[in-house]
N, C-alpha and C positions, 0 to 999 in steps of 0.2 A: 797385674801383668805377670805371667808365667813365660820364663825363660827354660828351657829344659827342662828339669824337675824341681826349680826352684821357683818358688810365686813370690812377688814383690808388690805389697799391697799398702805400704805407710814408709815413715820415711823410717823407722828403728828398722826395716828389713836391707838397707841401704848405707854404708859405708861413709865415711864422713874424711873419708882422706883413702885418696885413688891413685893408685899408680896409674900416667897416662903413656898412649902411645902416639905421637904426634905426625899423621903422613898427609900431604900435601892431595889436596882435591881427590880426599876420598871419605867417601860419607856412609855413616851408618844410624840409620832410625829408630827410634823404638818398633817392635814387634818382627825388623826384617831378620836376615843374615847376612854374614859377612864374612868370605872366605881370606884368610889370609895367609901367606909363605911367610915364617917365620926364623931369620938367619942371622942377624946382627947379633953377638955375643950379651950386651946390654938387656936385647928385650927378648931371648934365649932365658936369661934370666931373670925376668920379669915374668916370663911366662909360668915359672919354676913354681915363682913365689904366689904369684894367682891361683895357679891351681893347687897348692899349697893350703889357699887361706877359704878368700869369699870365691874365685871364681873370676871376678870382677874385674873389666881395666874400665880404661876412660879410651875412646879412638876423640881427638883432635887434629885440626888442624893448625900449624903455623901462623903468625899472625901474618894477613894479609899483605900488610906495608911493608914485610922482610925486617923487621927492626930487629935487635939481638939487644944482651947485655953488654957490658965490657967483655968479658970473654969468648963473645962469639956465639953462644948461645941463641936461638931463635925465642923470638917471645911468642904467646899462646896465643890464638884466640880466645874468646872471651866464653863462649859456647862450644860444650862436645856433647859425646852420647858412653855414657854406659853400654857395655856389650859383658853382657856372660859367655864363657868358655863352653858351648854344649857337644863341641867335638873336638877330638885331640889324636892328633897322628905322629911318630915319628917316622924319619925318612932314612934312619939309616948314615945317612950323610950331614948332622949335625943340624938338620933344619927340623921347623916343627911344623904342620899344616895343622892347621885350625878353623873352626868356624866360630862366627860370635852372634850371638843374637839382641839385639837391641831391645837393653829394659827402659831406660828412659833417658832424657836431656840432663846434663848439670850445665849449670853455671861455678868458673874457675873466682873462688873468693880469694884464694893466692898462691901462689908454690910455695911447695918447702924445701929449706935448705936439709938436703939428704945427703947418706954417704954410698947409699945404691947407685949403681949406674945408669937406672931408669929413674926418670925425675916421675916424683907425685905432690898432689895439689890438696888442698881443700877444698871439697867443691861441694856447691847446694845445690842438689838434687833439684827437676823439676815433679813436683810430685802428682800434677796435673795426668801427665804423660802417663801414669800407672793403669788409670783409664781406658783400656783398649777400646781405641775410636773405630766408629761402625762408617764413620763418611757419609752420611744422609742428604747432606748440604752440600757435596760435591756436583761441581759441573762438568760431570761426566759426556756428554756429547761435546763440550765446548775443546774437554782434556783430548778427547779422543781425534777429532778434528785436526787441534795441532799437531798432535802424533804423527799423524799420516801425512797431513802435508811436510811433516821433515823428514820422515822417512823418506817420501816419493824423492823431495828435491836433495836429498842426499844419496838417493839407493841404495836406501835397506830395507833390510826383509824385516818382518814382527809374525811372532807365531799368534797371530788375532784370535784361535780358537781358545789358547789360554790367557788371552786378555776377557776375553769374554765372557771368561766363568770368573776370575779374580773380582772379589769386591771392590769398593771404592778405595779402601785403608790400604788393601796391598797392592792396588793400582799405582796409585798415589805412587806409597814409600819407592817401591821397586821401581819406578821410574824415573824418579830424583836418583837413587843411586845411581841406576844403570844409565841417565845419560851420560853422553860425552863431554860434560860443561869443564869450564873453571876451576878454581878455589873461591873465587868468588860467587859463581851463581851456587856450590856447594855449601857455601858458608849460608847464601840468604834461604835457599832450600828448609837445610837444618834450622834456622832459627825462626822459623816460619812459625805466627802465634797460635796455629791448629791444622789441622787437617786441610782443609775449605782454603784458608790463606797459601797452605804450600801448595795445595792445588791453583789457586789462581799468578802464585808465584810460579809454578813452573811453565803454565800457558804464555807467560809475559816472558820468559826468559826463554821457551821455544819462538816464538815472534820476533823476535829482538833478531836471536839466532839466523832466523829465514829471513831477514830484510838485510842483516850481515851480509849472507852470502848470496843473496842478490847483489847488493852493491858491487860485493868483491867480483860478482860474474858481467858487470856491467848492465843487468838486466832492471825493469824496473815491475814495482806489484800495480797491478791493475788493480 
């Protein structure tokens, strides 16, 4: 996997303890990007220290159930993604804009008790994901299909000329980001066991979606 000018091809190229940064129903893949506003004093300095070192955060989300420690703290999910740092802007006004490029899955083996004010974890990489997936096995008409029926019955636009040239991998990924789901359908997306799986994962969870807002509309599917 090559993330900007850095290539990640075993697990000695990959960090064994990650600062993460935890945002609720937002997802980042291997191979996509990920623009983020960066302003909380915490991950201001988090940001410091990455581009400092490897480059490297963790993007997670909060655990599903809302559960915390005693102190209030949110506990993790169990699955996030590595992102490298391949752009970096200041704004002048204390904030940072960024982009991150998704090098692959960890799994969170535990947090560590730290004195930074961004929390980091131990986490096992998935090293599968290094892999850059071609999507051969995607059911691409099936993908496509559901697209357009939730576009239609929600009224949105898609620019179809640049789905059309996009292969199946950056089909896929950019789609799981850019819908509008959950934490949850975010959460099963990202842990999806390949390519193929989060593609038939996001068809199931666009379906779901369209029989939802049926219901809610009083209307029923033919």
């Amino acid at each position: 996997m090559q993330a900007g000018n850095a290539h990640y091809r075993r697990k000695r190229d990959l960090p064994s303890v990650l600062p993460v940064f935890p945002l609720p129903a937002v997802l980042l893949l291997p191979g996509t990007r990920l623009p983020l506003n960066i302003f909380e004093p915490r991950y201001l300095e988090m940001l410091d220290d990455a581009i400092a070192g490897t480059r490297l955060i963790g993007m997670i989300q909060p655990s599903l159930d809302g559960s915390a420690d005693d102190n209030g703290v949110p506990a993790l999910c169990d699955v996030g993604c590595i992102g490298r740092v391949t752009s970096f802007a200041e704004t002048g006004d204390g904030r940072y804009l960024i982009s991150l490029q998704g090098v692959c899955r960890f799994r969170v083996a535990h947090e560590l008790s730290v004195k930074t004010p961004f929390r980091q974890c131990q986490i096992v990489p998935f090293l599968a994901d290094l892999d850059e997936e071609l999507g051969e096995d995607v059911d691409r008409p099936a993908l496509l299909k559901a697209l357009r029926a939730y576009l239609k019955a929600n009224e949105l636009e898609a620019d179809w000329e640049g789905i059309s040239r996009a292969d199946n991998a950056m089909l896929v990924n950019a789609l799981s980001m850019m819908a509008p789901f959950g934490p949850a359908e975010k959460q099963a997306l990202l842990e999806a066991a390949d390519l193929k799986a989060r593609a038939e994962t996001l068809i199931a969870i666009t379906e779901m979606a369209m029989v939802r807002s049926n219901d809610d509309s009083g209307s029923s599917l033919q």
